[in-house]
TORKOL-4160 file (C-alpha; in steps of 0.2 Angstrom, whole numbers, padded with zeros to 4 digits, m for minus):
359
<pt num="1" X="0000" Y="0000" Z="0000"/>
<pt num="2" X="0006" Y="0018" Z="m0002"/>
<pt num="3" X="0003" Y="0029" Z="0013"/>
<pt num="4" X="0006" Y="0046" Z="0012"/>
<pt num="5" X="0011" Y="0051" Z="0032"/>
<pt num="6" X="0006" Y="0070" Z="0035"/>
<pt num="7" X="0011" Y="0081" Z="0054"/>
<pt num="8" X="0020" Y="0071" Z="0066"/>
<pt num="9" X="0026" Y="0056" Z="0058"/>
<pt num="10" X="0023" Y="0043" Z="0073"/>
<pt num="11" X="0023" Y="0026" Z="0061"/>
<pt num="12" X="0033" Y="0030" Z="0046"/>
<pt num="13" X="0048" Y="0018" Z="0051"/>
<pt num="14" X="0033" Y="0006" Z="0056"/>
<pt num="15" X="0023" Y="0008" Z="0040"/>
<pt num="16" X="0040" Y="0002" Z="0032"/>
<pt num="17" X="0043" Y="m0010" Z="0041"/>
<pt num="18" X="0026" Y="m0019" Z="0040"/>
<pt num="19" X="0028" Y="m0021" Z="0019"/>
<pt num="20" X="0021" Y="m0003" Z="0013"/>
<pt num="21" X="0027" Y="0011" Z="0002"/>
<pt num="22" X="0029" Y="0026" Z="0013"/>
<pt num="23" X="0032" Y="0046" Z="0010"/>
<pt num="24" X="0031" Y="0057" Z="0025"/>
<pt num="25" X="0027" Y="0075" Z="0017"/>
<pt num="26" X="0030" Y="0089" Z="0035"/>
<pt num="27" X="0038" Y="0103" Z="0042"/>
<pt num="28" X="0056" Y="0093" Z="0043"/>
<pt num="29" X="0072" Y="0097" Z="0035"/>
<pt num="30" X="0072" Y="0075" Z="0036"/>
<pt num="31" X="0055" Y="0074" Z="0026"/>
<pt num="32" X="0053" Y="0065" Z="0011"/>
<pt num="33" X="0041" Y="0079" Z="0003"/>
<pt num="34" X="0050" Y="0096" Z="0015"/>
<pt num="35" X="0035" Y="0108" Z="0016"/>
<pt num="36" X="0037" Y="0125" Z="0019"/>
<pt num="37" X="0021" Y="0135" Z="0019"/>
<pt num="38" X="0014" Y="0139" Z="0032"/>
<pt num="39" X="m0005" Y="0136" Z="0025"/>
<pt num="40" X="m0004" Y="0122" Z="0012"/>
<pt num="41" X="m0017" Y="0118" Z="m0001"/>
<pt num="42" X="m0019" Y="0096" Z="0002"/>
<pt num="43" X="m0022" Y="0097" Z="m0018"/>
<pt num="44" X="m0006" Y="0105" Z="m0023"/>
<pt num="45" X="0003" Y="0094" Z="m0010"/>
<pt num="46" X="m0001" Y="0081" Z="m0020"/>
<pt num="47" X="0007" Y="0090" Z="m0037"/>
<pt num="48" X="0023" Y="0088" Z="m0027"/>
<pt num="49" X="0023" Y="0069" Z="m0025"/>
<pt num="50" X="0035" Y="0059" Z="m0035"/>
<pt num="51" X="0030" Y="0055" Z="m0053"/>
<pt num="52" X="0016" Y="0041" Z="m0055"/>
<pt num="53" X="0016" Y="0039" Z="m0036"/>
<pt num="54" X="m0001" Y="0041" Z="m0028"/>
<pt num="55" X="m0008" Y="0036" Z="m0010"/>
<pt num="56" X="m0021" Y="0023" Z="m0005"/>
<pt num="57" X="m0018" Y="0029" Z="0012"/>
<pt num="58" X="m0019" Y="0047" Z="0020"/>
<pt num="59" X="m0013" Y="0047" Z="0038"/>
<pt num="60" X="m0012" Y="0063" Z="0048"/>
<pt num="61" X="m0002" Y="0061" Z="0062"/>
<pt num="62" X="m0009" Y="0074" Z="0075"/>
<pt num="63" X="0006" Y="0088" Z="0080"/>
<pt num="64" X="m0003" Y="0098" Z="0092"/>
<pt num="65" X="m0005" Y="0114" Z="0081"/>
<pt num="66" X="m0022" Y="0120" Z="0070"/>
<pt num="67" X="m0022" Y="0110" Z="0052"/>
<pt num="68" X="m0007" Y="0115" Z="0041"/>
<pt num="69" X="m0014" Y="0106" Z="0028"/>
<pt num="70" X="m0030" Y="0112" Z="0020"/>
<pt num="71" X="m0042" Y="0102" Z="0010"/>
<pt num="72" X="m0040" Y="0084" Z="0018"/>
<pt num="73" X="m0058" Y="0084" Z="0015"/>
<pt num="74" X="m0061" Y="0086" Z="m0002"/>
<pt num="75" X="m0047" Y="0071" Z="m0006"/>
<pt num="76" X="m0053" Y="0055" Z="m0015"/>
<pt num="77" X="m0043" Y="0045" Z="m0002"/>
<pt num="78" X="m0046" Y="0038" Z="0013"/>
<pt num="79" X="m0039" Y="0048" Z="0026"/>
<pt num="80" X="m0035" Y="0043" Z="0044"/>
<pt num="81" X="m0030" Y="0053" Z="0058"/>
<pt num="82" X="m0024" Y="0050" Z="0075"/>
<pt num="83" X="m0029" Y="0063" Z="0084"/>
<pt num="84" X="m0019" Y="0065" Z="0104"/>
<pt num="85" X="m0018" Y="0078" Z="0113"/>
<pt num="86" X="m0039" Y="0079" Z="0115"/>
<pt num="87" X="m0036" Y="0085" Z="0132"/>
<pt num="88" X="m0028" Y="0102" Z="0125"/>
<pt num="89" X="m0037" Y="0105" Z="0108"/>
<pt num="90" X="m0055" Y="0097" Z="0111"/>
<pt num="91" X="m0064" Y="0115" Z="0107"/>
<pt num="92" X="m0059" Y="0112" Z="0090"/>
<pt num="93" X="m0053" Y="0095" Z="0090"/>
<pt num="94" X="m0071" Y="0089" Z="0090"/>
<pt num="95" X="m0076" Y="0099" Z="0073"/>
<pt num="96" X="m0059" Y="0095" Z="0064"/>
<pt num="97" X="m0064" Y="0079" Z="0064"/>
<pt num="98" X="m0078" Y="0081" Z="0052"/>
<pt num="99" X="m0063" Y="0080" Z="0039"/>
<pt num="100" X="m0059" Y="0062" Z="0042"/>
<pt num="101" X="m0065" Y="0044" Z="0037"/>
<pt num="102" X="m0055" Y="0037" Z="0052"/>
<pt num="103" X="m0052" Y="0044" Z="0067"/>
<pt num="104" X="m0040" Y="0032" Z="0082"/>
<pt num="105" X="m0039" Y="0042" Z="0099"/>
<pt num="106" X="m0026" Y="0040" Z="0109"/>
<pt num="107" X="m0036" Y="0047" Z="0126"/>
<pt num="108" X="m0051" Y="0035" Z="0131"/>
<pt num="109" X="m0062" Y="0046" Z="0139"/>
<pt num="110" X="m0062" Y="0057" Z="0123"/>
<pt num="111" X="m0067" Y="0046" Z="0110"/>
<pt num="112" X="m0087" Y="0048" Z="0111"/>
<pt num="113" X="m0084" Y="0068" Z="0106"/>
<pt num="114" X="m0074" Y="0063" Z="0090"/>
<pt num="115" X="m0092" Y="0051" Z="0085"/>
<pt num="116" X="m0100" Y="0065" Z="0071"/>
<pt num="117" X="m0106" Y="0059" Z="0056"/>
<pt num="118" X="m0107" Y="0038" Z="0062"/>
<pt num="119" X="m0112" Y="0030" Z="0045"/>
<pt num="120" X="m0099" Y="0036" Z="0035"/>
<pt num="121" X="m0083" Y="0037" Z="0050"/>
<pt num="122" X="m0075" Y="0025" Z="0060"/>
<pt num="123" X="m0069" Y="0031" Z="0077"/>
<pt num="124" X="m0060" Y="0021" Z="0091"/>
<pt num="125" X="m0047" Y="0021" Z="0106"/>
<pt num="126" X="m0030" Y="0020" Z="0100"/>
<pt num="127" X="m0015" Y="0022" Z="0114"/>
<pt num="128" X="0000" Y="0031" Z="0116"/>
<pt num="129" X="0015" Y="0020" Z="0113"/>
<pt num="130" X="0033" Y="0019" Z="0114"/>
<pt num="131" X="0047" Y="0019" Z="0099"/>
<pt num="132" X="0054" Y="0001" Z="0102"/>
<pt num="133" X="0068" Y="0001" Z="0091"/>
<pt num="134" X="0075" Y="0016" Z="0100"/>
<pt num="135" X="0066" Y="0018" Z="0116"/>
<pt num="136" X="0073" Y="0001" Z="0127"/>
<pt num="137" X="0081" Y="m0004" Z="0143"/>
<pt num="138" X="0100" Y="m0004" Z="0139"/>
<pt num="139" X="0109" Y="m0010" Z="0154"/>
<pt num="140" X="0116" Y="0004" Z="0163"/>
<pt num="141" X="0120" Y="0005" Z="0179"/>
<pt num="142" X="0104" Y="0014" Z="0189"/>
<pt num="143" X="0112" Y="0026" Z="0201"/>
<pt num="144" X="0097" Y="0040" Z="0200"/>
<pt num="145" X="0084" Y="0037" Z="0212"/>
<pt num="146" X="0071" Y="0047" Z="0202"/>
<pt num="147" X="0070" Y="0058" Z="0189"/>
<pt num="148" X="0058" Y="0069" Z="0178"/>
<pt num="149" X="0060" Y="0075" Z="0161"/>
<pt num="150" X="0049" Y="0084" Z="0151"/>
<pt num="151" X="0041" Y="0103" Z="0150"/>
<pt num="152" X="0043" Y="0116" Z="0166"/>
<pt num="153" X="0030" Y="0129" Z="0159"/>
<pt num="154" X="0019" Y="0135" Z="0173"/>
<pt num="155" X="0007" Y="0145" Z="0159"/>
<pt num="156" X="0003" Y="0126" Z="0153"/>
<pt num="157" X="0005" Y="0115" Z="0166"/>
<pt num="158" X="0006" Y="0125" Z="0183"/>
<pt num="159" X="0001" Y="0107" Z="0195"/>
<pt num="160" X="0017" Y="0101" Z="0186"/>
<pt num="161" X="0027" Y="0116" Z="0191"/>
<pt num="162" X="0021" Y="0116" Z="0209"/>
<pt num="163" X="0023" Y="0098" Z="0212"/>
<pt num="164" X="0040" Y="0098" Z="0205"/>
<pt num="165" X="0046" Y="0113" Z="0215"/>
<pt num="166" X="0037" Y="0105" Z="0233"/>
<pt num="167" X="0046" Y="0090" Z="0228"/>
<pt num="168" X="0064" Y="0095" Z="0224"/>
<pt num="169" X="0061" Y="0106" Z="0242"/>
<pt num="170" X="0063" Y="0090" Z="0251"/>
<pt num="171" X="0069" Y="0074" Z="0241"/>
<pt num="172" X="0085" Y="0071" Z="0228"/>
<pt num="173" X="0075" Y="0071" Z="0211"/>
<pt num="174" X="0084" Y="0073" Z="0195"/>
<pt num="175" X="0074" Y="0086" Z="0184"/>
<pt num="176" X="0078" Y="0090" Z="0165"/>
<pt num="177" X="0071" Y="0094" Z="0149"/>
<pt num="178" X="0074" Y="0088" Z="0134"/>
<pt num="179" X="0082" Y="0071" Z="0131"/>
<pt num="180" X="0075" Y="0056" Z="0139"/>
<pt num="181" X="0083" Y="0039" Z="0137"/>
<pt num="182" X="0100" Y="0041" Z="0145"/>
<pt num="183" X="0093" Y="0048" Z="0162"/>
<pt num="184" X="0079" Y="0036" Z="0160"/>
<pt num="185" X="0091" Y="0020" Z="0156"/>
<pt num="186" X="0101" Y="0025" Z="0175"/>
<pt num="187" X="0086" Y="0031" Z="0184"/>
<pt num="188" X="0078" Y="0017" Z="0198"/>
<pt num="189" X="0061" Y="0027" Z="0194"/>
<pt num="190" X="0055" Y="0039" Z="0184"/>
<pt num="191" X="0041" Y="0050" Z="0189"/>
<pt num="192" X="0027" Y="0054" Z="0179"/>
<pt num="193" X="0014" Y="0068" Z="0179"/>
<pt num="194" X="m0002" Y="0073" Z="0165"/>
<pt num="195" X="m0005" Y="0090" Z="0160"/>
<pt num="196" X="m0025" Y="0086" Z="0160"/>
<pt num="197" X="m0027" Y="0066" Z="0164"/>
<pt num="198" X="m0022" Y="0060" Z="0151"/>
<pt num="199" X="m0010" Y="0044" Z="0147"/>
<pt num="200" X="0004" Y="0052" Z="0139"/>
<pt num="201" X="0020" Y="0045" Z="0131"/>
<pt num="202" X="0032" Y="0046" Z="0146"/>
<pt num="203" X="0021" Y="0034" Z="0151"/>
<pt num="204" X="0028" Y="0021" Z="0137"/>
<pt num="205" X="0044" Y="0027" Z="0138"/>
<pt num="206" X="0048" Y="0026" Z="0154"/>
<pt num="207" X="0045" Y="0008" Z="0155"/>
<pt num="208" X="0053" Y="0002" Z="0140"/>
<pt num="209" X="0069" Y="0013" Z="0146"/>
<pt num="210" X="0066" Y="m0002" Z="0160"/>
<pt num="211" X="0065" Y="0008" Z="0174"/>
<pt num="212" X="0048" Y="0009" Z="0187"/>
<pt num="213" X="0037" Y="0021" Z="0180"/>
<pt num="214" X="0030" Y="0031" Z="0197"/>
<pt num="215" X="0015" Y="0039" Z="0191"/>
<pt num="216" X="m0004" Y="0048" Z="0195"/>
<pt num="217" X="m0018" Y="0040" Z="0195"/>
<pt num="218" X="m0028" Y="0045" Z="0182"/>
<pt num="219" X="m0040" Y="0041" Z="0169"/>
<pt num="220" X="m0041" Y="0037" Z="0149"/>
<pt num="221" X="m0039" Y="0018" Z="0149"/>
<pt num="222" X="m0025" Y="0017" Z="0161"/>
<pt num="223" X="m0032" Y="0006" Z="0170"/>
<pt num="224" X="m0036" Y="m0005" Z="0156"/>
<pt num="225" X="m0018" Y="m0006" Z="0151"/>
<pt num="226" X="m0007" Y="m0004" Z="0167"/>
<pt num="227" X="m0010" Y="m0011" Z="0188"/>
<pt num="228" X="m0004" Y="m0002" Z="0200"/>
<pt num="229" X="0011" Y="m0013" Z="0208"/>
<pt num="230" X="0010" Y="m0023" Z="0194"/>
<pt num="231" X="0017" Y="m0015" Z="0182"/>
<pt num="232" X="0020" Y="0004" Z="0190"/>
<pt num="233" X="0016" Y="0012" Z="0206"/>
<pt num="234" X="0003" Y="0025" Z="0207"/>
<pt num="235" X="0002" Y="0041" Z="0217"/>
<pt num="236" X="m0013" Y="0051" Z="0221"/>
<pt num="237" X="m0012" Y="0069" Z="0212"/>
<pt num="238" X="m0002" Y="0083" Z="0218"/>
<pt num="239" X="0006" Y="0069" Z="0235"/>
<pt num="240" X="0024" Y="0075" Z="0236"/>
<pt num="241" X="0024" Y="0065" Z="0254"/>
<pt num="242" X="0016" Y="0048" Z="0245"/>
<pt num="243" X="0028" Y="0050" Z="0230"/>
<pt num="244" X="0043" Y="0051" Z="0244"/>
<pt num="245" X="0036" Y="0036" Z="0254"/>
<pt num="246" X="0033" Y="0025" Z="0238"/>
<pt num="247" X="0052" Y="0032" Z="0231"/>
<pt num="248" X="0061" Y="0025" Z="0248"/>
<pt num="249" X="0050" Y="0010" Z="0250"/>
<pt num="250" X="0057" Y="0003" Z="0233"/>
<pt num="251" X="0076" Y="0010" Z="0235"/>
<pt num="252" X="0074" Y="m0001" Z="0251"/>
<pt num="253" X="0067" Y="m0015" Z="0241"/>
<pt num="254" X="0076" Y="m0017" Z="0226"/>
<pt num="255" X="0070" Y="m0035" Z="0222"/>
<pt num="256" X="0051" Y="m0028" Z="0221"/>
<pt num="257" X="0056" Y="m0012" Z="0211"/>
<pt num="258" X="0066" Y="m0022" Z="0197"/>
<pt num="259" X="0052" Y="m0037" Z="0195"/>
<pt num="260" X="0037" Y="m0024" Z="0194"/>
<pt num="261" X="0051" Y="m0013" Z="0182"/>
<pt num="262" X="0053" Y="m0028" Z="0172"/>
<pt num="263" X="0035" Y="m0033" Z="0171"/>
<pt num="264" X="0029" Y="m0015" Z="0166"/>
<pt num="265" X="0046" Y="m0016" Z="0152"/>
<pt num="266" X="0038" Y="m0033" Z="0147"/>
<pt num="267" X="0020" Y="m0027" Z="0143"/>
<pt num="268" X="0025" Y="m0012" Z="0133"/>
<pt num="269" X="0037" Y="m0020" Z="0121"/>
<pt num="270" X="0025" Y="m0035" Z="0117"/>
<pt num="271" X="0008" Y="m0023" Z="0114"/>
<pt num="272" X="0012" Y="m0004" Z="0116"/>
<pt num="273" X="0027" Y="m0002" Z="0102"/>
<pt num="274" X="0023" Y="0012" Z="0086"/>
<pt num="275" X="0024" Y="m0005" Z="0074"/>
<pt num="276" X="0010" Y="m0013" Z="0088"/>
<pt num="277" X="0000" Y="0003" Z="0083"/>
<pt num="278" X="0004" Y="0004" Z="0065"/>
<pt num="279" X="m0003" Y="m0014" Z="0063"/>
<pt num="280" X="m0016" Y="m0009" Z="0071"/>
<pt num="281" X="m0021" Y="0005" Z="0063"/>
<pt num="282" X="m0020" Y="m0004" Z="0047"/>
<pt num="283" X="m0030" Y="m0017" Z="0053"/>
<pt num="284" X="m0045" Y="m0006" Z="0056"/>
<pt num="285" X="m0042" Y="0002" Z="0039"/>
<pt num="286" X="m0044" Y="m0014" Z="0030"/>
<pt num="287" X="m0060" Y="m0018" Z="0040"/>
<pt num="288" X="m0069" Y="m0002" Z="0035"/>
<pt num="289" X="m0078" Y="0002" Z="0019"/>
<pt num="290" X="m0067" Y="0014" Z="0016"/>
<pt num="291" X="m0072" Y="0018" Z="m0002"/>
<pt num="292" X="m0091" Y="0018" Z="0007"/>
<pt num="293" X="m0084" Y="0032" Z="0020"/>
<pt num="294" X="m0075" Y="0043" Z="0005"/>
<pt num="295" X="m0091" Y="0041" Z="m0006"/>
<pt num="296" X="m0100" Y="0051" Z="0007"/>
<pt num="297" X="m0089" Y="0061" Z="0015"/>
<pt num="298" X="m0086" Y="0070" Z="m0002"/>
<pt num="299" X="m0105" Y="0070" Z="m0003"/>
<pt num="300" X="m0107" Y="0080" Z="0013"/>
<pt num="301" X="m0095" Y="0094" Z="0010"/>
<pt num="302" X="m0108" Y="0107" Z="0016"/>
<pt num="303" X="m0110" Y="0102" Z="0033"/>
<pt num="304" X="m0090" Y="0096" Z="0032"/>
<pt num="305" X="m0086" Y="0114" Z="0029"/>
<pt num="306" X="m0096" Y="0123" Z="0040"/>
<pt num="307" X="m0086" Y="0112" Z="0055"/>
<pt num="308" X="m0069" Y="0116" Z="0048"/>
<pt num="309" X="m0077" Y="0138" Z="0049"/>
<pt num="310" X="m0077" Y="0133" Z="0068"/>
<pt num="311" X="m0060" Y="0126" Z="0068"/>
<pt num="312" X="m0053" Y="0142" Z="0059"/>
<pt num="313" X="m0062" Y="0152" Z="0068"/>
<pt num="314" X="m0051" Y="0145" Z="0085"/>
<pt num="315" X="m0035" Y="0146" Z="0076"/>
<pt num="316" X="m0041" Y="0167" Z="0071"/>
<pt num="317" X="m0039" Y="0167" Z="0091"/>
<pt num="318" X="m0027" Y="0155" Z="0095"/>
<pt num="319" X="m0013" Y="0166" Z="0083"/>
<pt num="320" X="m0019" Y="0183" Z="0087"/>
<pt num="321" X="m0017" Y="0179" Z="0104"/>
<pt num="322" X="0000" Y="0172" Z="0100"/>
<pt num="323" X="0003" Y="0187" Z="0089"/>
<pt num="324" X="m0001" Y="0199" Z="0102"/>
<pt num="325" X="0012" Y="0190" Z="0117"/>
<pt num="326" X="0024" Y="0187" Z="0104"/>
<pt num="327" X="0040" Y="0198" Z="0107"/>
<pt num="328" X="0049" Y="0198" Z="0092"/>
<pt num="329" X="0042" Y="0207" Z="0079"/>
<pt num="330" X="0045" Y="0194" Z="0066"/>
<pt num="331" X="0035" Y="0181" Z="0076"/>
<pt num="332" X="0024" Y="0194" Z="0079"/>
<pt num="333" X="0020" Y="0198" Z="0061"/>
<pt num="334" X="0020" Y="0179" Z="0057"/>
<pt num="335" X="0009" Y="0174" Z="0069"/>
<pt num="336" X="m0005" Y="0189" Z="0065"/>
<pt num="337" X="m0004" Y="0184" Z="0046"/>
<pt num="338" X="m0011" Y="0166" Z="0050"/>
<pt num="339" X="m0022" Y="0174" Z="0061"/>
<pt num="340" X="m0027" Y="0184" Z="0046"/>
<pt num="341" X="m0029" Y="0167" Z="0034"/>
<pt num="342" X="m0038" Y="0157" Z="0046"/>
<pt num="343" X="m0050" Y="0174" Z="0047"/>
<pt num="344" X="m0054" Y="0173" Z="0027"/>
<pt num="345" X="m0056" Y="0155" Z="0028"/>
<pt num="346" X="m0069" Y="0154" Z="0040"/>
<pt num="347" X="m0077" Y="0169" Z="0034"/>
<pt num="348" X="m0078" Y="0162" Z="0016"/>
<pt num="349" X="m0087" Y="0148" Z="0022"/>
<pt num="350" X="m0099" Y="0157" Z="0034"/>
<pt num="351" X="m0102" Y="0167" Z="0020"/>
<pt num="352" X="m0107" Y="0155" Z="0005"/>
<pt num="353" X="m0115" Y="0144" Z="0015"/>
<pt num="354" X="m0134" Y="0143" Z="0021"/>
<pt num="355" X="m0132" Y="0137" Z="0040"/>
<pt num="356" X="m0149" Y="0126" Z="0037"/>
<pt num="357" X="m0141" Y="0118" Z="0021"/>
<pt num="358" X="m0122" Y="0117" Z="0033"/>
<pt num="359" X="m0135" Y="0109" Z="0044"/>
């Protein structure tokens, strides 16, 4: 099969792997097809494809930013998209998804707002995973109690911020951004926190880096993958003391941390790995009328449209916002000129189209 892998490009190495032909068209110097506007018609995307090379498969890997790609819609080709951060986008998220025959989402909870247009999409939980082939226990020596790596921005995340900040006020943590696998590899435990309770990739990660993921309890199928002592620990939100109580009950008993790290490694390389997901992607694409689905979405462009006014409409705000903080006046400019595209966009629809015929 030819897949064409737009935004982040989660299972190109996996699509590969599994037998298909893959391009991954993004915003990476590393891309197959480089793109470099910022708004790019889906149409003259495909103009830039190699000669006599033209997708069965559309899949739109979500990179937490409004739609790059315009027109995803209007294509004769299935188009599939994994939508993730739900927890952070769901005001436009849940129009955006109008666009789309296939729809996997990675938070549980979420997936019932994703459900639009029922006889002609399909829409289902699909987890976060790890990378196996280069996320993986590598044998060092673990000589880190506990560390956390990952985003310090008190705008986004302040619960993060806090408990980070209450926690390094009293115990030896190791905090970084950036990297991961190294610190991961020579950390005992790594602890784990959600920007809105969701199931994020640090929790993959950490357990195929091999060490015991020490996370908060939370929601979105968690429980339906992962047990508490099991296969992690789990810590009431916001507990610096129960975090420091389960961190010296398992440096006091290494035996129990290594087997419970070794059981939590063991589940996520044999059902959580991008190539487990890719398969299954693939799988629910080849159970799926798929030419039924495109037949209708390209029939129901009205009522398509007038959801995608809604999703411009939140990127108008979203980049004049943006625009308005920004301090450089290039960004600044940037940002107010998508602003200013998303505007006409939204308008052009709201404008030709009849709400009761959008309806």
């Amino acid at each position: 099969m030819r897949i064409l892998h737009l935004g982040d490009a989660y299972f190109q190495e996996s699509f590969w792997l599994l037998g298909h032909d893959v391009k991954w068209a993004g915003y990476h110097r590393t891309a197959d097809i480089p793109l470099t506007r910022s708004l790019l018609d889906a149409r003259s995307l495909l103009t830039q494809l190699p000669p006599h090379w033209y997708p069965d498969l559309i899949v739109l890997g979500d990179e937490s930013t409004q739609p790059l790609v315009l027109g995803l819609e209007t294509l004769p080709v299935p188009v599939v998209w994994y939508a993730i951060d739900s927890h952070i986008h769901a005001n436009w998220h849940t129009h955006y998804a109008a666009a789309f025959d296939v729809i996997l989402v990675a938070q549980k909870d979420w997936v019932p707002a994703y459900q639009l247009d029922g006889d002609r999409q399909h829409v289902s939980w699909m987890p976060l995973f790890c990378q196996g082939a280069h996320e993986r226990d590598l044998g060092l020596a673990r000589e880190i109690p506990l560390s956390f790596i990952g985003t310090l921005d008190a705008a986004r995340n302040p619960d993060r911020v806090d408990l980070i900040q209450r926690l390094q006020a009293q115990y030896p943590i190791v905090v970084q951004s950036g990297p991961y696998d190294e610190i991961f590899n020579r950390s005992m435990m790594v602890l784990n926190q959600s920007v809105a309770n969701d199931v994020n990739f640090r929790t993959f990660q950490a357990m195929a880096c091999g060490a015991l993921l020490l996370t908060e309890r939370v929601g979105n199928g968690f429980s339906d993958l992962f047990q508490d002592r099991a296969h992690c620990a789990l810590y009431e939100k916001g507990n610096v003391d129960q975090i420091i109580e389960i961190t010296d009950y398992y440096r006091a008993h290494p035996a129990e941390r290594k087997a419970i790290a070794r059981q939590g490694y063991e589940t996520v390389m044999a059902a959580h790995t991008s190539l487990h997901r890719a398969q299954a992607l693939l799988d629910t694409v080849a159970r799926e009328p798929l030419h039924e689905f495109v037949a209708k979405r390209q029939m129901r462009q009205a009522p398509i449209r007038w959801s995608l006014a809604s999703v411009y409409e939140s990127a108008v705000r979203t980049y004049g916002r943006a625009g308005a903080r920004a301090e450089e006046d290039i960004r600044r400019r940037h940002f107010l000129m998508l602003s200013e595209h998303y505007h006409v966009l939204a308008q052009a629809i709201r404008g030709h189209l009849d709400p009761l015929v959008a309806a």
